[in-house]
N, C-alpha and C positions, 0 to 999 in steps of 0.2 A: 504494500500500500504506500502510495506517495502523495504524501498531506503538503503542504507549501507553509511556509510562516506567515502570520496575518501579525501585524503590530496592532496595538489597542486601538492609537490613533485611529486607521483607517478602517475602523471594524465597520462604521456606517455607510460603507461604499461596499463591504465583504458580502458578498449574496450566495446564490443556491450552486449546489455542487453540478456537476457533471457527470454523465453516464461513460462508457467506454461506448466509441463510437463504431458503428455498425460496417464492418470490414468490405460490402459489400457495395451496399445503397452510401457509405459516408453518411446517415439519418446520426444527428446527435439529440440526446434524453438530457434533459436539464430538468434537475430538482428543485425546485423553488423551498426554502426555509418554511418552516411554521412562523404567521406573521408577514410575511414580505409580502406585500403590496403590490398588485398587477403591474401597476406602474413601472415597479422596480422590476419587476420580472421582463417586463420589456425592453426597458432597458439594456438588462442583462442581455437577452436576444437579438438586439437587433440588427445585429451583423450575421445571422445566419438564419434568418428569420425562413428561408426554404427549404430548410433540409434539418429547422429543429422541431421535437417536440416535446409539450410543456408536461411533465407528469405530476401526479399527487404532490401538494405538500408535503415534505419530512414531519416527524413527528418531533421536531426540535429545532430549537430558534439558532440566529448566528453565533447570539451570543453563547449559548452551547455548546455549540462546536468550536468556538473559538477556546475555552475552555479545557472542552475534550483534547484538543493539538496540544494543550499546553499542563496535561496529568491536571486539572486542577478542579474539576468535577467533584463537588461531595458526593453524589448521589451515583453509587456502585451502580443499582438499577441504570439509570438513564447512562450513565458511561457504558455497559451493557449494551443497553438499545442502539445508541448512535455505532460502537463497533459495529453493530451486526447489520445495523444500514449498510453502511460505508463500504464494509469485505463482503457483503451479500448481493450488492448494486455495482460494485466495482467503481464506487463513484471517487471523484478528483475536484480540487479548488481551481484545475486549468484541464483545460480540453484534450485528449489523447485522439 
């Protein structure tokens, strides 16, 4: 798994993860955060707005996962759950 560094500062620019991109068709799956805003999520899209698509909300916020990169999660549970997002979805903070 390769997670990237996020600094505090720019945690409110930090958004949804990314899928492992489909070897065939190129189709990329972008996760949008629990929380983030269409808006944002557009955002985030909109350089590949033809060949992405937008799936479920995570069940965890940025600040979360920002967190979880950084061991500092009280809650075993939810550090848990977001591992099992992440190695289960093959998901990434940049685009493979």
């Amino acid at each position: 798994m390769k997670i990237l560094p996020v600094s505090q500062k720019n945690i409110q620019s930090f958004h949804g993860l990314w899928g492992e991109r489909h070897p065939k068709s190129k189709e990329l799956k972008y996760y949008p955060y629990s929380g983030q805003s269409p808006a944002q999520t557009e955002e985030e899209t909109k350089n590949y707005k033809s060949i992405v698509t937008i799936m479920a909300a995570l069940p965890f916020t940025a600040k979360e996962f920002y967190k979880y990169t950084k061991n500092k999660l009280s809650s075993i549970t939810k550090q848990k759950l977001i591992e099992k997002y992440v190695v289960n979805k093959g998901l990434s903070t940049i685009i493979r």
